[in-house]
C-alpha positions as CSV (number, residue, x, y, z in Angstrom):
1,X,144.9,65.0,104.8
2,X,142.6,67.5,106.4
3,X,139.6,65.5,105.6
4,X,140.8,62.6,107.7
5,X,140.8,65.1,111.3
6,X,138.2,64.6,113.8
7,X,135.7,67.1,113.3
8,X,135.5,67.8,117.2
9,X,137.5,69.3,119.6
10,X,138.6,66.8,122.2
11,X,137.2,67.7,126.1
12,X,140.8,68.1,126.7
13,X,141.4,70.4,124.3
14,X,138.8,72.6,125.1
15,X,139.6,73.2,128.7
16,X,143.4,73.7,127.7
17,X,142.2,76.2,125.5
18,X,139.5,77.9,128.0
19,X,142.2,77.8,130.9
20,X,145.0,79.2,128.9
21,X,142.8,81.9,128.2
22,X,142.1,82.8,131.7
23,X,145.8,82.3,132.6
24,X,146.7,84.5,129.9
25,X,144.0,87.2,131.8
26,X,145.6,86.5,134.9
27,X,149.8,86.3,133.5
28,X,149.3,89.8,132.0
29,X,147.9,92.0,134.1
30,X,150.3,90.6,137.0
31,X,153.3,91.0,134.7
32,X,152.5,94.9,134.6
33,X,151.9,95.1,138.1
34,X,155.3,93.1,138.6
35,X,156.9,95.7,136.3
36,X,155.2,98.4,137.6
37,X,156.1,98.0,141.1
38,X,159.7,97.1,140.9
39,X,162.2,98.7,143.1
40,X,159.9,100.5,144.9
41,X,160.6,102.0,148.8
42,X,157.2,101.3,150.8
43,X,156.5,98.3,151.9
44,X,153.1,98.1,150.9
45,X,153.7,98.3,146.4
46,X,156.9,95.8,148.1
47,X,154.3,93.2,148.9
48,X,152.5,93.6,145.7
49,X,155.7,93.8,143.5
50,X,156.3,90.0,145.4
51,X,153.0,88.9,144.9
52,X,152.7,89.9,141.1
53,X,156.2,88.3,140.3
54,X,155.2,85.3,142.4
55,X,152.5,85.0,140.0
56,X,154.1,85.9,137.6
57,X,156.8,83.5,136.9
58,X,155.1,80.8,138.8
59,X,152.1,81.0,135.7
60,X,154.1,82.1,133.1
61,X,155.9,78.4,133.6
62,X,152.8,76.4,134.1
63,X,151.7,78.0,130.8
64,X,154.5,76.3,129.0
65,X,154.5,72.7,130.2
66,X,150.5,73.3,129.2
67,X,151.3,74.4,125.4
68,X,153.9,71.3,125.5
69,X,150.9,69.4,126.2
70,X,148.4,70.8,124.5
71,X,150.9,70.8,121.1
72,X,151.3,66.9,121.9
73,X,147.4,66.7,122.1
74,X,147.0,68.3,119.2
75,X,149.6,66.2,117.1
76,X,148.1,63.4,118.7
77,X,144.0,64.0,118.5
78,X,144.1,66.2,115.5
79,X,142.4,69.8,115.0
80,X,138.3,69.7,114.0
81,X,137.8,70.6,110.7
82,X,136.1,73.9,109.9
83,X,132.8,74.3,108.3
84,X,131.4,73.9,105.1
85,X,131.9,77.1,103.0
86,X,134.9,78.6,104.3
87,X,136.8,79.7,101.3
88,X,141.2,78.9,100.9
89,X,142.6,82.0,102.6
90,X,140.4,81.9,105.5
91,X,141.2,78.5,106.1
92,X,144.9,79.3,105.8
93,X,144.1,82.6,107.8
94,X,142.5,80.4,110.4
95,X,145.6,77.5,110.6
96,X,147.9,80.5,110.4
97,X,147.2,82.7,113.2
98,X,146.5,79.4,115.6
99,X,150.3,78.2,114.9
100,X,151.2,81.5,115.9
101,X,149.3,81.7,118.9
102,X,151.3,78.2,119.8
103,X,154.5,79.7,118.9
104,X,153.9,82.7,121.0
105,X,152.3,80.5,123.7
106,X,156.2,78.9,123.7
107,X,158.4,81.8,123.2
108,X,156.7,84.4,125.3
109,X,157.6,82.8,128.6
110,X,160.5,80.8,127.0
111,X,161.6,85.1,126.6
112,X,161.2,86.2,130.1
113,X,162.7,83.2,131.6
114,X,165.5,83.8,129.2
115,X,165.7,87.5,130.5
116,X,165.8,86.4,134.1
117,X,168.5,84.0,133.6
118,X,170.5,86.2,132.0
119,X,170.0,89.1,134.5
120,X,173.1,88.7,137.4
121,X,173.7,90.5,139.8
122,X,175.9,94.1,139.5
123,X,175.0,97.4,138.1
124,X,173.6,98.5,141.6
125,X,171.1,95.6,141.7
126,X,170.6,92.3,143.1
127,X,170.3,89.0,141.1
128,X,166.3,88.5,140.1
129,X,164.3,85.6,141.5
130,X,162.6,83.2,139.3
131,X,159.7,82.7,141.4
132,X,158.1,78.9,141.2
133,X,155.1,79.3,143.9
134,X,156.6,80.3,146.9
135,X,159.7,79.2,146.3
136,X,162.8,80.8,144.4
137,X,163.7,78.6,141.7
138,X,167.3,80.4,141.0
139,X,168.2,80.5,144.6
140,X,170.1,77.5,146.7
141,X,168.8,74.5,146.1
142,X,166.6,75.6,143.2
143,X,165.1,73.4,140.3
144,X,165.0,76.2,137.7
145,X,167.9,76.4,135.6
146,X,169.7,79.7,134.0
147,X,168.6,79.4,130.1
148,X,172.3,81.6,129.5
149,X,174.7,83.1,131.6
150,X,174.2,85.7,133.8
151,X,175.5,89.3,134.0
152,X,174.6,93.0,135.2
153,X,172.1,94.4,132.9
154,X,174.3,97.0,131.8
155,X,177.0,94.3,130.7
156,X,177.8,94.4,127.1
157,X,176.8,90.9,125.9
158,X,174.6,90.2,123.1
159,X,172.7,87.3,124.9
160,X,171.8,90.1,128.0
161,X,169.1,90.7,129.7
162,X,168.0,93.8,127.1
163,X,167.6,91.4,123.9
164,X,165.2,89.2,126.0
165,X,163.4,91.5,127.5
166,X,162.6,93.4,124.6
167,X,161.6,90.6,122.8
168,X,159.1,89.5,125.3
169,X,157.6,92.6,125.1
170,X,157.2,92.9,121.4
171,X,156.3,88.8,121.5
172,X,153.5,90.4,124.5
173,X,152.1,93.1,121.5
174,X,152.0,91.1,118.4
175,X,150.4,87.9,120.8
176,X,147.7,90.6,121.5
177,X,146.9,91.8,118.3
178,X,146.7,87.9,117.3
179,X,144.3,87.1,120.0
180,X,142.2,90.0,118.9
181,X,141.8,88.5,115.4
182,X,141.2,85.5,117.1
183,X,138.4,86.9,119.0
184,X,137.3,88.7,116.4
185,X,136.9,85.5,114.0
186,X,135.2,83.5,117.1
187,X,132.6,86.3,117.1
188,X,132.0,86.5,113.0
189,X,131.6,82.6,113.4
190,X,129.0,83.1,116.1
191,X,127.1,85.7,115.3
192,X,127.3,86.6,111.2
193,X,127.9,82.5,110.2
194,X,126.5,81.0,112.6
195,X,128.3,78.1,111.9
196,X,128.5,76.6,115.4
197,X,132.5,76.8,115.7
198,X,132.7,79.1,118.7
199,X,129.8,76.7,120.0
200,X,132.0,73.8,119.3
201,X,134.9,75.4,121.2
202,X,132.4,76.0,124.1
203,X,130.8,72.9,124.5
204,X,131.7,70.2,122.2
205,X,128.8,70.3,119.5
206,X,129.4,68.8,116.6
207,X,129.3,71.2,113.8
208,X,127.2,69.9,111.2
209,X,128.3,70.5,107.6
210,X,132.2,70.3,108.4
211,X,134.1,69.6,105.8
212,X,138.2,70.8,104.7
């Protein structure tokens, strides 16, 4: 029952939740530059296409052992209850657009390592890297797997680099909008409630009143 969850968030959970945030800051302005930047001749956007896609992929897979994690904290610790007042459809608003954060927070980079494994080489370009640090995790000796078979992009397969790709960037646009109504919702919390929720995200204080 809802009334039975702690009505905290955990320490852990809050810096899972804080540095997610700033990874997610840091993952999608290098995946741009990454994209940006491919295939280009001078050396210089070179170096930044390798750095971004270092970046990049080495992030984007940190970011998904932390949602396991975090979704294993959260089935194990519970979610705080929300304050007193909060009418049915916000609450199921509020539960709503956080499991969809999680599932996006799984498939997103689930997607692109999807796309890279399916990308071989052919069609007048090389095989990708999958970039774990410094180290490529498709070359020899590498620890990353291929999700599916690869095959030139221009290969007609249904499970090709296209359909993942494209599905990471539409996951990419609808994650935004939902951490916008996220945002948005901390901020009514904050400042029109003044309930204490973004406060108890923040810092750990209890929000008096809480009830589900």
């Amino acid at each position: 029952m809802e009334a039975s969850r702690p009505i905290e968030w955990t320490r852990t959970a809050r810096l899972l939740h804080w540095g997610m945030a700033l990874a997610v800051l840091i993952e999608v302005p290098a995946g741009f530059a990454m994209a940006w930047t491919y295939g280009s001749k001078v050396l210089e956007t070179q170096a930044i296409h390798l750095r971004a896609s270092q970046t990049h992929h080495t992030l984007g897979m940190l970011m998904l052992l932390a949602v396991l994690f975090r979704l294993f904290w959260r089935w194990k610790h519970g979610a705080a209850t929300l304050p007193a007042g909060i009418v049915a459809w916000q609450r199921l608003a509020a539960r709503g657009t956080q499991a969809g954060l999680y599932l996006l927070l799984l498939l997103i980079p689930l997607s692109g390592w999807a796309a890279l494994s399916a990308l071989g080489a052919g069609g007048g370009y090389p095989a990708p890297e999958m970039w774990f640090f410094t180290h490529d995790g498709f070359g020899p000796g590498g620890m990353i797997p291929h999700l599916v078979e690869p095959h030139p992009w221009n290969a007609k397969v249904l499970l090709g680099y296209g359909l993942f790709a494209r599905a990471h960037v539409y996951m990419l646009m609808f994650g935004g909008g939902l951490v916008a109504i996220h945002g948005l919702a901390g901020l009514y919390h904050h400042f029109i409630r003044r309930d204490g929720v973004l406060r108890q995200m923040w810092s750990g204080t209890t929000i008096t009143g809480s009830m589900e």
